[in-house]
PDB file of N, CA, C and O in Angstrom, chain B, residues numbered from 101:
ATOM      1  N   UNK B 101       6.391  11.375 -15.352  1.00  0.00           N
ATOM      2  CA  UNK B 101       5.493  10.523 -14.602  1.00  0.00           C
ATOM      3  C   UNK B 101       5.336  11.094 -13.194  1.00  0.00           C
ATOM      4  O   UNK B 101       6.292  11.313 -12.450  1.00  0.00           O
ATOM      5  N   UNK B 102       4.168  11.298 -12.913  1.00  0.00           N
ATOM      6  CA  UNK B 102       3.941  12.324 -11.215  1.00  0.00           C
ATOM      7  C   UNK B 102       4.455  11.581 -10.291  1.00  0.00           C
ATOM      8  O   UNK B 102       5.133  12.161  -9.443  1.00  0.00           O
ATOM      9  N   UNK B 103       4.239   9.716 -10.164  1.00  0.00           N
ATOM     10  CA  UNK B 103       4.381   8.935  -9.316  1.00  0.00           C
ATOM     11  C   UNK B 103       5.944   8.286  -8.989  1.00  0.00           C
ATOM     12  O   UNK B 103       6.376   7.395  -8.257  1.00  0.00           O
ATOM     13  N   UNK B 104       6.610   9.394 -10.098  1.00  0.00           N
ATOM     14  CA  UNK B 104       8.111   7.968 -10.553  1.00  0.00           C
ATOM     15  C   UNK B 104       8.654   9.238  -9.506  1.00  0.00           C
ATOM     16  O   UNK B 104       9.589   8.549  -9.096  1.00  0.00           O
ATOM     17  N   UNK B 105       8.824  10.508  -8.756  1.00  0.00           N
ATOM     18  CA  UNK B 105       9.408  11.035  -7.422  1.00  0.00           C
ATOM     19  C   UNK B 105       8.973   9.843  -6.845  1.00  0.00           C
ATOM     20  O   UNK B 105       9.883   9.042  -7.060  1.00  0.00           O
ATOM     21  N   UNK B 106       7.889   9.167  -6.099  1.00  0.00           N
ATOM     22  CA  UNK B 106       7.995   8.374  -5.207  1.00  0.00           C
ATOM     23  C   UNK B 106       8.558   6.686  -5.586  1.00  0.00           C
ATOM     24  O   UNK B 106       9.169   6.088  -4.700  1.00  0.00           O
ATOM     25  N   UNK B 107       8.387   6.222  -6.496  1.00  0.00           N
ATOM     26  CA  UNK B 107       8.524   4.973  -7.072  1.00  0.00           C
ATOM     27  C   UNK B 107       9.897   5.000  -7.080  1.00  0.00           C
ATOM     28  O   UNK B 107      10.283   3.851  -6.863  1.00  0.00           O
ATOM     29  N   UNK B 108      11.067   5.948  -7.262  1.00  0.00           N
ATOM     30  CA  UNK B 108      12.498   5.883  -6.883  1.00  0.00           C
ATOM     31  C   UNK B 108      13.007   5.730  -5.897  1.00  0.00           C
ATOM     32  O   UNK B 108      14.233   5.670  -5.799  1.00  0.00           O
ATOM     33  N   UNK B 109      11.967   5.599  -4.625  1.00  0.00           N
ATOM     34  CA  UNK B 109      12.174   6.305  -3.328  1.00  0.00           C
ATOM     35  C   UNK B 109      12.029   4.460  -2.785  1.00  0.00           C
ATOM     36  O   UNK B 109      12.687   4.086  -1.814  1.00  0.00           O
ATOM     37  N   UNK B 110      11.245   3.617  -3.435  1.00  0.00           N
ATOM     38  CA  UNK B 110      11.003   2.417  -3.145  1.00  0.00           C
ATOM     39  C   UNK B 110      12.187   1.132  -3.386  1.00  0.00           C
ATOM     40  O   UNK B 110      12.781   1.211  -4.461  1.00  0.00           O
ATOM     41  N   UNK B 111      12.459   0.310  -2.745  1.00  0.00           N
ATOM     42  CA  UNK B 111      13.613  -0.324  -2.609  1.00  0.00           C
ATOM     43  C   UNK B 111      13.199  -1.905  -4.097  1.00  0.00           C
ATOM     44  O   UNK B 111      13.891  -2.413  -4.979  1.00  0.00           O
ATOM     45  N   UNK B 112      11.759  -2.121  -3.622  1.00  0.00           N
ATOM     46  CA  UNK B 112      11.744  -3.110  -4.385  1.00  0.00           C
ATOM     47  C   UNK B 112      10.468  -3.397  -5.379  1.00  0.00           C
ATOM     48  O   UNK B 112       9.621  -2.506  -5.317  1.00  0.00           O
ATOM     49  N   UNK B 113      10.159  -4.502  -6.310  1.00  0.00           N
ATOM     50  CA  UNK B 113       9.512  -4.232  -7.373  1.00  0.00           C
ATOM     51  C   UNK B 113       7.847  -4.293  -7.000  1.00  0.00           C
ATOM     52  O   UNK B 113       6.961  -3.744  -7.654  1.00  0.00           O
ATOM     53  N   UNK B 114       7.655  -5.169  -5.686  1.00  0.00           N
ATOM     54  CA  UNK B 114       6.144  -5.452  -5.169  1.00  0.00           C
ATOM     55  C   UNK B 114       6.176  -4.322  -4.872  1.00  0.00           C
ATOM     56  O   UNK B 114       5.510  -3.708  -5.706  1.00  0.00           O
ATOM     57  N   UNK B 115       6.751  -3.382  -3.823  1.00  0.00           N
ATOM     58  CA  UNK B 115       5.946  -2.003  -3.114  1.00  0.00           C
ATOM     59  C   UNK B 115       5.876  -1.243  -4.681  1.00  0.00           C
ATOM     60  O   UNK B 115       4.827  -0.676  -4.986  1.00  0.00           O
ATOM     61  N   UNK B 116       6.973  -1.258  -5.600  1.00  0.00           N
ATOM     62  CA  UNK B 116       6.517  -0.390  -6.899  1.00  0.00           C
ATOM     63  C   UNK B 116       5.000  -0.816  -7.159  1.00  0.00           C
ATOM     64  O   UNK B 116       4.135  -0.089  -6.670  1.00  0.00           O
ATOM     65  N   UNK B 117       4.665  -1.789  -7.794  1.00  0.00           N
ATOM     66  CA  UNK B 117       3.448  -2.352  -7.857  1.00  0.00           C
ATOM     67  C   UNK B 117       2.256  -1.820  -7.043  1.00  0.00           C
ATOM     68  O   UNK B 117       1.277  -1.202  -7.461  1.00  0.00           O
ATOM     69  N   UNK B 118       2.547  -2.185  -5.826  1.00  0.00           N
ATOM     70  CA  UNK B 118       1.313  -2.002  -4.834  1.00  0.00           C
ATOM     71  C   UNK B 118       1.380  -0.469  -4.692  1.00  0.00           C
ATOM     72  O   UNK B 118       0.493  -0.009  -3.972  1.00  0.00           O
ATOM     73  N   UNK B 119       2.104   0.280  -5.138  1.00  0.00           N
ATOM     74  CA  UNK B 119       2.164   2.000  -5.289  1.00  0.00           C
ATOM     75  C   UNK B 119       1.433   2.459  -6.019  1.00  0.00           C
ATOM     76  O   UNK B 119       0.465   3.184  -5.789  1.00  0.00           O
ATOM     77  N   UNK B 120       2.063   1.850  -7.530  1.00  0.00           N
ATOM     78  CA  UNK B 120       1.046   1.914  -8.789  1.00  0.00           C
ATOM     79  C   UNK B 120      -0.323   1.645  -8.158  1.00  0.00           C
ATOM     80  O   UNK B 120      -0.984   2.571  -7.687  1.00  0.00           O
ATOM     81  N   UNK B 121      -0.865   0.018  -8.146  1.00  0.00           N
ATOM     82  CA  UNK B 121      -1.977  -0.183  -8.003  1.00  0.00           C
ATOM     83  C   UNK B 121      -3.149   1.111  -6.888  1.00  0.00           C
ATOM     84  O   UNK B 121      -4.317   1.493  -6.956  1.00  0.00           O
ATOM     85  N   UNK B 122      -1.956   1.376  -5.968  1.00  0.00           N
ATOM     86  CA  UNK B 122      -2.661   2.486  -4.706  1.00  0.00           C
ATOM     87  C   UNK B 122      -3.209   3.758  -5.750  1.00  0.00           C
ATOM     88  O   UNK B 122      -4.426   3.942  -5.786  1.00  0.00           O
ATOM     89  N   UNK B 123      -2.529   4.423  -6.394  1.00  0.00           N
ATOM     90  CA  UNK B 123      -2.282   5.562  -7.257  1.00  0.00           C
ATOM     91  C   UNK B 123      -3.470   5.455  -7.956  1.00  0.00           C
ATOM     92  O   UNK B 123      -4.371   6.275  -7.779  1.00  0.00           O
ATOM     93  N   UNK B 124      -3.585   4.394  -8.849  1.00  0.00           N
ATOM     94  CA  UNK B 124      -4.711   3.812  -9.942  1.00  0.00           C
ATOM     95  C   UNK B 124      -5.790   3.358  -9.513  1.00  0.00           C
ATOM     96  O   UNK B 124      -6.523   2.935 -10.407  1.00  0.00           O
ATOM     97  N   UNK B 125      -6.413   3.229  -7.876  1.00  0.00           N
ATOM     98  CA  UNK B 125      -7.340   2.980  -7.398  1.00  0.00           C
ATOM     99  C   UNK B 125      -8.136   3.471  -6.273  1.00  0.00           C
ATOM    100  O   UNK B 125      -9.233   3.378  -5.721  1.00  0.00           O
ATOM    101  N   UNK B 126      -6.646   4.218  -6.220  1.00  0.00           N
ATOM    102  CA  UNK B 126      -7.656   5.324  -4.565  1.00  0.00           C
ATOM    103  C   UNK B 126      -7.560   7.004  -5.020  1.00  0.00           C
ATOM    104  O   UNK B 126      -6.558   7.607  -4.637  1.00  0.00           O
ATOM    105  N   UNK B 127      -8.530   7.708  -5.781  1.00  0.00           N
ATOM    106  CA  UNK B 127      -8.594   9.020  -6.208  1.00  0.00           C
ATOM    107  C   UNK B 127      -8.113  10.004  -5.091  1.00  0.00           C
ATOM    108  O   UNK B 127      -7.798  11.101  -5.552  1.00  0.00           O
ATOM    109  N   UNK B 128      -7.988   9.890  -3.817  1.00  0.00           N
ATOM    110  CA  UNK B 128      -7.805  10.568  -2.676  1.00  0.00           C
ATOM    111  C   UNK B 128      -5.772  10.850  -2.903  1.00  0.00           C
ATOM    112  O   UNK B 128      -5.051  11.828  -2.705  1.00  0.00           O
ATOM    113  N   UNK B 129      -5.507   9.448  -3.391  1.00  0.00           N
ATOM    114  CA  UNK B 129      -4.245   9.130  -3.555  1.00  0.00           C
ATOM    115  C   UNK B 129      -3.695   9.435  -4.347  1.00  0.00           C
ATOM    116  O   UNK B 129      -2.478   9.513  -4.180  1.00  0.00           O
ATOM    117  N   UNK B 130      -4.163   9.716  -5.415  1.00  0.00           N
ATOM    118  CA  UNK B 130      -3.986  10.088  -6.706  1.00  0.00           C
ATOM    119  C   UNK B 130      -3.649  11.396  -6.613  1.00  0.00           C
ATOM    120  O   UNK B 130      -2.487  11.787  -6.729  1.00  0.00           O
ATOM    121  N   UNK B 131      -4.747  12.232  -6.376  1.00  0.00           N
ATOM    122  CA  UNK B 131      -4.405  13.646  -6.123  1.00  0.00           C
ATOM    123  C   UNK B 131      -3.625  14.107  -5.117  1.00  0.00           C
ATOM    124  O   UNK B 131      -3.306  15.282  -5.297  1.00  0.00           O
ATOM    125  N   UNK B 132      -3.126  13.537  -3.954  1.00  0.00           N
ATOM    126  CA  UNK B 132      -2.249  13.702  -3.853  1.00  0.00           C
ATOM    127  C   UNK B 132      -1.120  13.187  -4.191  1.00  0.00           C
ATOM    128  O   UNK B 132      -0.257  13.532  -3.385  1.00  0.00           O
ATOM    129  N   UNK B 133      -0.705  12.496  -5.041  1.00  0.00           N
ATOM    130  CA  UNK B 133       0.601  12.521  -5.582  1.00  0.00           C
ATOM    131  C   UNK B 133       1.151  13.466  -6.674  1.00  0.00           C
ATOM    132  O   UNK B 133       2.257  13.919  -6.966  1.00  0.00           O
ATOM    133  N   UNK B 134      -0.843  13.619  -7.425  1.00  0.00           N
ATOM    134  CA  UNK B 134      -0.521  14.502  -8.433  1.00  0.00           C
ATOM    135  C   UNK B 134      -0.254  15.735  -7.900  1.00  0.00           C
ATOM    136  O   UNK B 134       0.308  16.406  -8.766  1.00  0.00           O
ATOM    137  N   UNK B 135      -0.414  16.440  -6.725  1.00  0.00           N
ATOM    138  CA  UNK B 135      -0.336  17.897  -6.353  1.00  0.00           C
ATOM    139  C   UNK B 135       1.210  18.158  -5.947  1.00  0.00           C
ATOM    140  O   UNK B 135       1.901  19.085  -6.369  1.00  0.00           O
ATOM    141  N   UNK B 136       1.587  17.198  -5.086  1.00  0.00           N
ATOM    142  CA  UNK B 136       2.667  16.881  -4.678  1.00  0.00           C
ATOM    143  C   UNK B 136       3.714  17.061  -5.898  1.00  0.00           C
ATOM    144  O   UNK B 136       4.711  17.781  -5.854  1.00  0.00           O
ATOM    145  N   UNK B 137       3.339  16.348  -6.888  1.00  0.00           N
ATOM    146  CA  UNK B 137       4.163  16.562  -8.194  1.00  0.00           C
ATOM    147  C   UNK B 137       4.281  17.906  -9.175  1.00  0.00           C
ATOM    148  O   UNK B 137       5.145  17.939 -10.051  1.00  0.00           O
ATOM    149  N   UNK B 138       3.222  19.170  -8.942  1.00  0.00           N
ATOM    150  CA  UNK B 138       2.766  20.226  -9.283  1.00  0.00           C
ATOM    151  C   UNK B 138       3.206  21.256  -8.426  1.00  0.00           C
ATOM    152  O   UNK B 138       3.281  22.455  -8.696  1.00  0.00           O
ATOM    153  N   UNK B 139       3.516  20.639  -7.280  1.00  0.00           N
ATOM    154  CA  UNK B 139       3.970  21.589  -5.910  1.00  0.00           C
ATOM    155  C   UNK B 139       6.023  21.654  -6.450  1.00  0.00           C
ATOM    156  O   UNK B 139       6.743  22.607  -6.746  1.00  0.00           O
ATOM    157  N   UNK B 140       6.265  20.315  -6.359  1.00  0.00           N
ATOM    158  CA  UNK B 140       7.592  19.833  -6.899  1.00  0.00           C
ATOM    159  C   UNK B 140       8.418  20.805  -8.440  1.00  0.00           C
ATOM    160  O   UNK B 140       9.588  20.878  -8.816  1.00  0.00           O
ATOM    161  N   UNK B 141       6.995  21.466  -9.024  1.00  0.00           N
ATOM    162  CA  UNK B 141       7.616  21.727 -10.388  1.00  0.00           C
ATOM    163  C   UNK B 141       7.821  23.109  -9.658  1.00  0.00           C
ATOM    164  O   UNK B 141       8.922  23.656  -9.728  1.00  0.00           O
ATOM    165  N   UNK B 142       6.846  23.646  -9.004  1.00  0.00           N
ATOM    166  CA  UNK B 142       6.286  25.095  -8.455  1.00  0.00           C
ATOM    167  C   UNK B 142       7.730  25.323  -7.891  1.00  0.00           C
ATOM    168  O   UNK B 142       8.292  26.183  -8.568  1.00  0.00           O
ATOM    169  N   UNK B 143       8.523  24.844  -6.879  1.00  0.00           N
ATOM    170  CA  UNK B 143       9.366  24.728  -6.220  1.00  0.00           C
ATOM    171  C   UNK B 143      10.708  25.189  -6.842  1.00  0.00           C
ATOM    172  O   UNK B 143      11.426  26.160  -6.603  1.00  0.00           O
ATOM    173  N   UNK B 144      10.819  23.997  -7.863  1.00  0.00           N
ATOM    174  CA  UNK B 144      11.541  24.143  -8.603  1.00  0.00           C
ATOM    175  C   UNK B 144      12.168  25.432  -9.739  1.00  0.00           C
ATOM    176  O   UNK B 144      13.270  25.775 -10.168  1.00  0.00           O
ATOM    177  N   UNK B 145      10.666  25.884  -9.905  1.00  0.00           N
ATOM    178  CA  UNK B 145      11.072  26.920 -10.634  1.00  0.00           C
ATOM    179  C   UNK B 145      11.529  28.413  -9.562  1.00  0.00           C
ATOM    180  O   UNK B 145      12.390  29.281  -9.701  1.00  0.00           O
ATOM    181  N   UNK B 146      10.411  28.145  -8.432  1.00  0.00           N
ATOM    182  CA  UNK B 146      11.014  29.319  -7.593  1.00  0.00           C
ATOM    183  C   UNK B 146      12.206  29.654  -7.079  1.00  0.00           C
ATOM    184  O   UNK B 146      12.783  30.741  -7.100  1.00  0.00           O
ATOM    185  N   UNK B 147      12.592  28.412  -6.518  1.00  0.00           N
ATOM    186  CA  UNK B 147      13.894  28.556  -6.455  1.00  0.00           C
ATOM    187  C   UNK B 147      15.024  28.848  -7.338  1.00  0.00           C
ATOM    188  O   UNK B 147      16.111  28.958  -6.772  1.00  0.00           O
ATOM    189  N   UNK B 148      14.989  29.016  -8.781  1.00  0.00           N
ATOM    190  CA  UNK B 148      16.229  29.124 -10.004  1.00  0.00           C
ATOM    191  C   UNK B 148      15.473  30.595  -9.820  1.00  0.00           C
ATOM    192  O   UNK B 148      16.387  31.382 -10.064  1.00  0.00           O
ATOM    193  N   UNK B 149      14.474  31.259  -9.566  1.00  0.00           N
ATOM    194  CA  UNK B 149      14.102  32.972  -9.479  1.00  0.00           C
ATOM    195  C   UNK B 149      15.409  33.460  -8.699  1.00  0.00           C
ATOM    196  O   UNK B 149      15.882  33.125  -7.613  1.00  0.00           O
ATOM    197  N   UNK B 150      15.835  34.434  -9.729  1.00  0.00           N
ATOM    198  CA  UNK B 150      16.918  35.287  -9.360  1.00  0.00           C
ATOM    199  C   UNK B 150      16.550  36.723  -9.985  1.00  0.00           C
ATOM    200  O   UNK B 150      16.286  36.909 -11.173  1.00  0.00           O
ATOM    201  N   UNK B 151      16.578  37.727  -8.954  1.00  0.00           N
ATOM    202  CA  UNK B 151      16.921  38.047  -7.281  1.00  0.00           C
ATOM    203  C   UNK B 151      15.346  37.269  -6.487  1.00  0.00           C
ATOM    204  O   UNK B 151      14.202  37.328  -6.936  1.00  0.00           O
ATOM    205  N   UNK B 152      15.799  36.614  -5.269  1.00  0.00           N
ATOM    206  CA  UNK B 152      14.595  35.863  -4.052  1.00  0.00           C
ATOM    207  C   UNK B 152      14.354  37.324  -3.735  1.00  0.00           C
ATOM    208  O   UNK B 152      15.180  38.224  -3.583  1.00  0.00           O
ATOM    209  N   UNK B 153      12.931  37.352  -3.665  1.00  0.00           N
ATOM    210  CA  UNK B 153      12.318  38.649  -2.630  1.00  0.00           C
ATOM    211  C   UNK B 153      12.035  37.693  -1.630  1.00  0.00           C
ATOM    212  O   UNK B 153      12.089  36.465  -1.556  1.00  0.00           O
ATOM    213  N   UNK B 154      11.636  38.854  -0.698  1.00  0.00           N
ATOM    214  CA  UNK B 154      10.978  38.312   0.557  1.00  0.00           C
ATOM    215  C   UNK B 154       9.585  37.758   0.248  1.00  0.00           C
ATOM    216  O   UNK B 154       9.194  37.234   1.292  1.00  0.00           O
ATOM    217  N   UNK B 155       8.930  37.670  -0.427  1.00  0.00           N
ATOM    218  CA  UNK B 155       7.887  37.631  -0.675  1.00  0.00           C
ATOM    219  C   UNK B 155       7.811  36.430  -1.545  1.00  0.00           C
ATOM    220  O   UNK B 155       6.871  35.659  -1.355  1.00  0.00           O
ATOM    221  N   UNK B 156       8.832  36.126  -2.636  1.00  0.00           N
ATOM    222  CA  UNK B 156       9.191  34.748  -2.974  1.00  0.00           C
ATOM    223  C   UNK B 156       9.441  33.743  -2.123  1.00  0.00           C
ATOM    224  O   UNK B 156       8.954  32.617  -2.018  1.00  0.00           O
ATOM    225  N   UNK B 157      10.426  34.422  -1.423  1.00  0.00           N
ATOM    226  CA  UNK B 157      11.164  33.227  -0.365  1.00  0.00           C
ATOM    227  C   UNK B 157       9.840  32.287   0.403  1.00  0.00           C
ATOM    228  O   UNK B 157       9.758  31.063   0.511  1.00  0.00           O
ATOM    229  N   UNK B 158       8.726  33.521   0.947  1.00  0.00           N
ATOM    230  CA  UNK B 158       7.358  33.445   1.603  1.00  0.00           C
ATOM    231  C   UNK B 158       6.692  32.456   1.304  1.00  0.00           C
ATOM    232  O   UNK B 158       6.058  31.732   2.073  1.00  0.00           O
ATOM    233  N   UNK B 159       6.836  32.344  -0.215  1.00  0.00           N
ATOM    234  CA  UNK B 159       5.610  31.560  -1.126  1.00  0.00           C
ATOM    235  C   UNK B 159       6.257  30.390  -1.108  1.00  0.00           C
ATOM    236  O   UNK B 159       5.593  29.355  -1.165  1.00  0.00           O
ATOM    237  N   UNK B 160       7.724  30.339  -1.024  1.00  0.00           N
ATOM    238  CA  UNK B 160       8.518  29.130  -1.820  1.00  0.00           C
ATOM    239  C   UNK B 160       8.663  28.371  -0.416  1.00  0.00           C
ATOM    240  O   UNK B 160       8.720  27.168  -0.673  1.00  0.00           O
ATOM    241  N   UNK B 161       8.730  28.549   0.709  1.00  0.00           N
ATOM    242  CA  UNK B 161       8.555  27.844   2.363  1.00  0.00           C
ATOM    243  C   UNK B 161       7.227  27.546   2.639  1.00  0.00           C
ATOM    244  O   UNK B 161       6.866  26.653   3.404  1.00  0.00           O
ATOM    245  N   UNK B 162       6.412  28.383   1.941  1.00  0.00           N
ATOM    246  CA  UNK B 162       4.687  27.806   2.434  1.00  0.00           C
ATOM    247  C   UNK B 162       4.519  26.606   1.099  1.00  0.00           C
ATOM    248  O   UNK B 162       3.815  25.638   1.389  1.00  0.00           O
ATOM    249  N   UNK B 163       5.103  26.625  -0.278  1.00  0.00           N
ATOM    250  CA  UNK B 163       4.614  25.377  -0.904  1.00  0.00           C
ATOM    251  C   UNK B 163       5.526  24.508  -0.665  1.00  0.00           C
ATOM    252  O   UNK B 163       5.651  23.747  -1.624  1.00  0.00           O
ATOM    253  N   UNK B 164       6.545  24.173   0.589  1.00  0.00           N
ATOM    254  CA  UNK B 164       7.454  23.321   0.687  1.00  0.00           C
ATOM    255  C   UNK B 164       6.531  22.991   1.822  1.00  0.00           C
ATOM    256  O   UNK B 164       5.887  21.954   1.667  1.00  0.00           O
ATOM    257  N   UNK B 165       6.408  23.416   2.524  1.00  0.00           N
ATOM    258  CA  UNK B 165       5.528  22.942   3.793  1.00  0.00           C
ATOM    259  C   UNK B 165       4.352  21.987   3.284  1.00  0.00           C
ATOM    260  O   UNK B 165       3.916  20.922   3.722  1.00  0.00           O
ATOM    261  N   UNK B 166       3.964  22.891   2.039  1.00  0.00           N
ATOM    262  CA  UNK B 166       2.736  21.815   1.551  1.00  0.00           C
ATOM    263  C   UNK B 166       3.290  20.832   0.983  1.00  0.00           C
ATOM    264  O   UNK B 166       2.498  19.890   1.023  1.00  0.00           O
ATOM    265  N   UNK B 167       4.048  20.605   0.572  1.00  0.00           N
ATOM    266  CA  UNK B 167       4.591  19.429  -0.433  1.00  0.00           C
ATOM    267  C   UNK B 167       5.205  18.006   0.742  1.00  0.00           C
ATOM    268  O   UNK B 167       5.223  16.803   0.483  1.00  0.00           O
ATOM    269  N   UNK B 168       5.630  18.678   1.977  1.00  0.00           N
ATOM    270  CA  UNK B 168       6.105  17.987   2.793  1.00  0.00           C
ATOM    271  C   UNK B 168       4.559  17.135   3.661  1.00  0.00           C
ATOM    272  O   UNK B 168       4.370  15.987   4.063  1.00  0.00           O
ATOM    273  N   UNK B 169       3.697  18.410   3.648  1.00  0.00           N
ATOM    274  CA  UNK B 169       2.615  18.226   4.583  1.00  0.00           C
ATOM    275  C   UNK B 169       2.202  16.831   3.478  1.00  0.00           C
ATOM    276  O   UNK B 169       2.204  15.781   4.121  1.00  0.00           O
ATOM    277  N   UNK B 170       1.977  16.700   2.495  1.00  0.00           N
ATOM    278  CA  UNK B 170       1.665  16.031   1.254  1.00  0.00           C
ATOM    279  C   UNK B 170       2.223  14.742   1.125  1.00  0.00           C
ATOM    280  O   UNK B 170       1.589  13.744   0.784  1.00  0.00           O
ATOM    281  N   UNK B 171       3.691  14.794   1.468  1.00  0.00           N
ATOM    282  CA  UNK B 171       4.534  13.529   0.870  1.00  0.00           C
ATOM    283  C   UNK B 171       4.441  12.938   2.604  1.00  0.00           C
ATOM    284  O   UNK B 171       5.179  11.952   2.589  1.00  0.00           O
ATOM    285  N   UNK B 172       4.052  13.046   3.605  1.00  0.00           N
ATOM    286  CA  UNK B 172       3.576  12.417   4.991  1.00  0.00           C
ATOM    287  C   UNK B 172       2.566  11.774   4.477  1.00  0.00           C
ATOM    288  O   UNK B 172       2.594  10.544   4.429  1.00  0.00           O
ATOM    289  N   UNK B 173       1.203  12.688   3.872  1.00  0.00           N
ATOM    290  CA  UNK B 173      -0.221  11.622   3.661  1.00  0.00           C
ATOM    291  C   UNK B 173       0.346  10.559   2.954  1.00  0.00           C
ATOM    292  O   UNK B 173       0.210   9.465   3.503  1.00  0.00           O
ATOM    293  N   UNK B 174       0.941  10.574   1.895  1.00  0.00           N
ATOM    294  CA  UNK B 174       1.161  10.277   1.141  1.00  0.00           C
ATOM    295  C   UNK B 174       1.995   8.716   1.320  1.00  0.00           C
ATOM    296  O   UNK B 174       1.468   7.778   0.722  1.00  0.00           O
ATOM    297  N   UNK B 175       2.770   8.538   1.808  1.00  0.00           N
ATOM    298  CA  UNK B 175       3.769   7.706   2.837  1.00  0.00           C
ATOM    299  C   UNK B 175       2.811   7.038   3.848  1.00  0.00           C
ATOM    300  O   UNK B 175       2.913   5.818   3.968  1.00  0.00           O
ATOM    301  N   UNK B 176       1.780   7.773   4.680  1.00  0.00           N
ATOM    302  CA  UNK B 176       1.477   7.423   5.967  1.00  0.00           C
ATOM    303  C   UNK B 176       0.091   6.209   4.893  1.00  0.00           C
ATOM    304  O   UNK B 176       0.129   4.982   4.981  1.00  0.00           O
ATOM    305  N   UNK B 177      -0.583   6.701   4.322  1.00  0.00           N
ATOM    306  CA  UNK B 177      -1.617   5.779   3.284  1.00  0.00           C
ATOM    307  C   UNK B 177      -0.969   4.489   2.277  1.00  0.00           C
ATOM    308  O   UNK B 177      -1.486   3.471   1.816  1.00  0.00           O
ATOM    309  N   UNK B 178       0.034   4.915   2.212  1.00  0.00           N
ATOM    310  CA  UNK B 178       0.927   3.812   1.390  1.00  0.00           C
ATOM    311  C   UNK B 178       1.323   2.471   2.120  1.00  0.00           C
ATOM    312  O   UNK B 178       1.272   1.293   1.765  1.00  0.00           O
ATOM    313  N   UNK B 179       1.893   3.336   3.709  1.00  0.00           N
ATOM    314  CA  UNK B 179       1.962   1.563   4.437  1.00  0.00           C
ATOM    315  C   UNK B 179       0.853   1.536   4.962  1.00  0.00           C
ATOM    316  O   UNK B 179       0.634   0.328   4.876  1.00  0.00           O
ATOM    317  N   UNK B 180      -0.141   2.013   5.511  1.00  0.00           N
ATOM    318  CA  UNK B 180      -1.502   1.307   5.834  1.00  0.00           C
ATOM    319  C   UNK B 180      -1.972   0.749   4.365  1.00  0.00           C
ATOM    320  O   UNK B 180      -3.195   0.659   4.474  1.00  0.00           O
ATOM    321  N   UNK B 181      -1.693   0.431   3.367  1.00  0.00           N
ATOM    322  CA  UNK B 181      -2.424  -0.191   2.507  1.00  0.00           C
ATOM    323  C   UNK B 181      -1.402  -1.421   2.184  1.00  0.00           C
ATOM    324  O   UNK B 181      -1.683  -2.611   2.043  1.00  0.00           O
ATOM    325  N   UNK B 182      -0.045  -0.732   2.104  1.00  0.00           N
ATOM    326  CA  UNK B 182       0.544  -2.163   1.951  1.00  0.00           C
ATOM    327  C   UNK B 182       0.722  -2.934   2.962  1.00  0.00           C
ATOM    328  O   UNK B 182       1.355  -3.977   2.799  1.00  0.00           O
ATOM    329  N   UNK B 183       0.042  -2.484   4.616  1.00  0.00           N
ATOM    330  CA  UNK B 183       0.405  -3.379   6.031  1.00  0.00           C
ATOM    331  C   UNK B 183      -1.216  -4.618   5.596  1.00  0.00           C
ATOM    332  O   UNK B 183      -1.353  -5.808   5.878  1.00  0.00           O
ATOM    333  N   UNK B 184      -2.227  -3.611   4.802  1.00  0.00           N
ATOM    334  CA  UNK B 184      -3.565  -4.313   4.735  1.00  0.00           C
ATOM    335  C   UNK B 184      -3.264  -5.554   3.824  1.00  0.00           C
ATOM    336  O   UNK B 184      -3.488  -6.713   4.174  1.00  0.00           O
ATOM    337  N   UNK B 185      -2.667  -5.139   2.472  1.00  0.00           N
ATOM    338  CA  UNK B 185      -2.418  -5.724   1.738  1.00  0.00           C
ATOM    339  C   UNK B 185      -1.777  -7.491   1.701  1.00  0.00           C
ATOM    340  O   UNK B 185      -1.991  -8.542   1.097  1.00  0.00           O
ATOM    341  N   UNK B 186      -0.761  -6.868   2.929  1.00  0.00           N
ATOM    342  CA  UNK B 186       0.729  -8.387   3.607  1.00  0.00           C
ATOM    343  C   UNK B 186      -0.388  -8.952   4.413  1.00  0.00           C
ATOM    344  O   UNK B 186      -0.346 -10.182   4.462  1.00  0.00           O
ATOM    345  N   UNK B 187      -1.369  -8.407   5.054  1.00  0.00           N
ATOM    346  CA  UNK B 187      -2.174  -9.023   6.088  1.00  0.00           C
ATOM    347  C   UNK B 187      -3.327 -10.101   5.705  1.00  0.00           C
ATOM    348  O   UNK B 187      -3.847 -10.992   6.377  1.00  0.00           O
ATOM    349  N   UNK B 188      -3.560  -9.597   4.112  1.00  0.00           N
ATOM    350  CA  UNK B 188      -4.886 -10.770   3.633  1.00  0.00           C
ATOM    351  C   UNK B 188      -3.986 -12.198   3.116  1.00  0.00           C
ATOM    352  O   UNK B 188      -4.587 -13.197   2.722  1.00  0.00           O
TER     353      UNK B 188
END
């Protein structure tokens, strides 16, 4: 599941919900969770690469940067929707 990295990260069952619902209704949101989750596998495998070149190491710090740059939007859109959400 692309969304269950962040849905573990959540303490209780409404923000799960209002995550889901964000995910399943804002396409902007979507893709980034889904890339984020594609970046996560990318990562993963680079790092178990044995021998690291320099040139790995290169690739494997620029898609961490993205994944980080990623899981900020990602976070920063989640409480502006659930601050909108507590507010109606």
């Amino acid at each position: 599941m692309k969304k269950g990295l962040f849905l573990k990260e959540l303490q209780n069952e409404k923000d799960k919900k209002l995550f889901i619902e964000l995910y399943e209704n804002d396409e902007n949101f979507k893709e980034w969770v889904d890339k984020h989750y594609e970046l996560n596998v990318k990562t993963d495998k680079l790092e178990k690469h044995n021998p690291m070149t320099p040139s790995l190491e290169m690739e494997l710090e620029q898609l961490k940067r993205e994944k980080l740059h990623l899981k900020d939007l990602i976070w920063n859109k989640f409480n502006e929707y659930k601050q909108k959400v507590e507010n109606n």
